[in-house]
N, C-alpha and C positions, 0 to 999 in steps of 0.2 A: 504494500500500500504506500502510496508517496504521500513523505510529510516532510514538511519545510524544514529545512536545517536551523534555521535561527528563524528568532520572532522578526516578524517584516514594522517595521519602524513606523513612527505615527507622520513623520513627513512623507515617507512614500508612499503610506499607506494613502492619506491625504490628497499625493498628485494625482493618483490613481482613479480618485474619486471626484477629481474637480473636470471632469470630462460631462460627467451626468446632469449638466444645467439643464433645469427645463427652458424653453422660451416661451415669451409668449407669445402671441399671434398676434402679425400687421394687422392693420388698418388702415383703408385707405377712405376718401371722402367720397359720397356719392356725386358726379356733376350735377343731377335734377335736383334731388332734394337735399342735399349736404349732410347725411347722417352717416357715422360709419359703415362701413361694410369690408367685408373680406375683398380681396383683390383677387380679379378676374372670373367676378362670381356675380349672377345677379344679385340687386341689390332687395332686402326682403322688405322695405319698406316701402318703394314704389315698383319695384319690378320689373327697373330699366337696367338693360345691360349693352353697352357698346352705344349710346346714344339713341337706342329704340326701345320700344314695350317689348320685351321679352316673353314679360307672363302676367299675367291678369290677379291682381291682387284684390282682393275684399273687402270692403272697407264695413268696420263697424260700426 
Protein backbone atom coordinates (compact mmCIF):
# COMPACT_ATOMS: atom_id res chain seq x y z
CA UNK A 1 0.00 0.00 0.00
CA UNK A 2 1.68 3.54 -0.74
CA UNK A 3 2.03 5.96 2.18
CA UNK A 4 3.97 9.00 2.13
CA UNK A 5 7.23 9.10 3.54
CA UNK A 6 7.07 12.35 5.51
CA UNK A 7 4.02 14.40 6.50
CA UNK A 8 3.47 16.96 3.33
CA UNK A 9 3.94 20.52 4.90
CA UNK A 10 1.17 23.13 5.51
CA UNK A 11 2.75 25.60 2.78
CA UNK A 12 2.43 22.89 0.11
CA UNK A 13 -0.19 21.43 1.32
CA UNK A 14 -1.64 25.12 1.00
CA UNK A 15 -0.20 25.62 -2.88
CA UNK A 16 -1.97 22.68 -3.67
CA UNK A 17 -5.01 24.00 -2.73
CA UNK A 18 -5.14 27.56 -3.89
CA UNK A 19 -5.93 26.03 -7.56
CA UNK A 20 -9.62 25.30 -6.35
CA UNK A 21 -11.01 29.06 -6.50
CA UNK A 22 -14.56 29.09 -7.33
CA UNK A 23 -15.51 32.16 -9.77
CA UNK A 24 -18.05 33.75 -10.10
CA UNK A 25 -20.09 34.32 -13.14
CA UNK A 26 -19.86 37.45 -15.63
CA UNK A 27 -22.34 39.74 -16.25
CA UNK A 28 -22.93 41.55 -18.85
CA UNK A 29 -25.68 44.60 -19.46
CA UNK A 30 -28.63 43.84 -21.40
CA UNK A 31 -28.68 46.73 -24.62
CA UNK A 32 -32.84 46.88 -24.56
CA UNK A 33 -33.59 46.94 -21.08
CA UNK A 34 -30.13 47.32 -19.12
CA UNK A 35 -30.55 44.45 -16.59
CA UNK A 36 -27.92 41.97 -16.07
CA UNK A 37 -27.65 38.88 -17.91
CA UNK A 38 -25.22 36.17 -18.63
CA UNK A 39 -23.29 36.67 -21.84
CA UNK A 40 -24.33 35.23 -25.07
CA UNK A 41 -27.54 34.15 -23.78
CA UNK A 42 -30.87 35.44 -24.17
CA UNK A 43 -31.76 37.93 -21.89
CA UNK A 44 -34.62 36.60 -19.21
CA UNK A 45 -36.18 39.65 -18.74
CA UNK A 46 -37.18 40.82 -22.20
CA UNK A 47 -36.11 38.17 -24.24
CA UNK A 48 -33.97 39.94 -26.78
CA UNK A 49 -30.84 38.27 -27.98
CA UNK A 50 -28.53 39.76 -30.67
CA UNK A 51 -30.68 42.93 -31.14
CA UNK A 52 -34.09 40.96 -31.96
CA UNK A 53 -37.02 39.10 -30.00
CA UNK A 54 -35.67 35.89 -29.58
CA UNK A 55 -38.50 34.48 -27.27
CA UNK A 56 -41.72 35.69 -26.05
CA UNK A 57 -41.75 36.57 -22.46
CA UNK A 58 -44.89 36.81 -20.03
CA UNK A 59 -45.56 39.42 -18.55
CA UNK A 60 -47.25 39.47 -15.02
Amino acid sequence: MAVPKRKTSRSRRDARRATWKGTLPTYSECPQCHQPKLPHRVCGNCGYYGGRQAVEVEVE
